[in-house]
C-alpha positions, 0 to 999 in steps of 0.5 A: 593515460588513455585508460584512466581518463576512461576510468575516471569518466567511468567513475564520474558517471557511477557517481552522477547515477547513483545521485539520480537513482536513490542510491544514497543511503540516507535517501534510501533509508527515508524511502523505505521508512515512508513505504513501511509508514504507507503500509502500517498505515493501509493495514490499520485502514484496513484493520479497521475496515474489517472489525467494523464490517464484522460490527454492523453485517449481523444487524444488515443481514437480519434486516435484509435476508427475511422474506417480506410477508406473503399474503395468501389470498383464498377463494 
């Protein structure tokens, strides 16, 4: 008796665990849904970032790489 009376706590305490934890199916699934939409979601971010970056740097470097002009002074 003494044992399946620690079995039985054993049991409630796997069960009170796996209610803390995300153990459950349905929570488990929605968690991993959110992760996969938050990373979907970052990779068109930055996608995005990327295809814009590559849009605008040739109009900043031309603007910006050339020397100013250099006035030679003669004496």
């Amino acid at each position: 008796m003494q044992i399946s009376k620690m079995e039985h706590q054993q049991h409630q305490h796997q069960q009170y665990v796996t209610l803390e934890g995300i153990n459950n199916s349905n929570a488990r699934a929605v968690v991993v849904k959110l992760i996969n939409v938050v990373l979907t979601v970052l990779q068109v971010v930055l996608l995005l970032v990327a295809t814009t970056a590559g849009i605008v740097m040739p109009f900043l470097k031309t603007r910006y790489l050339q020397p100013p002009p250099v006035a030679i002074s003669v004496h």
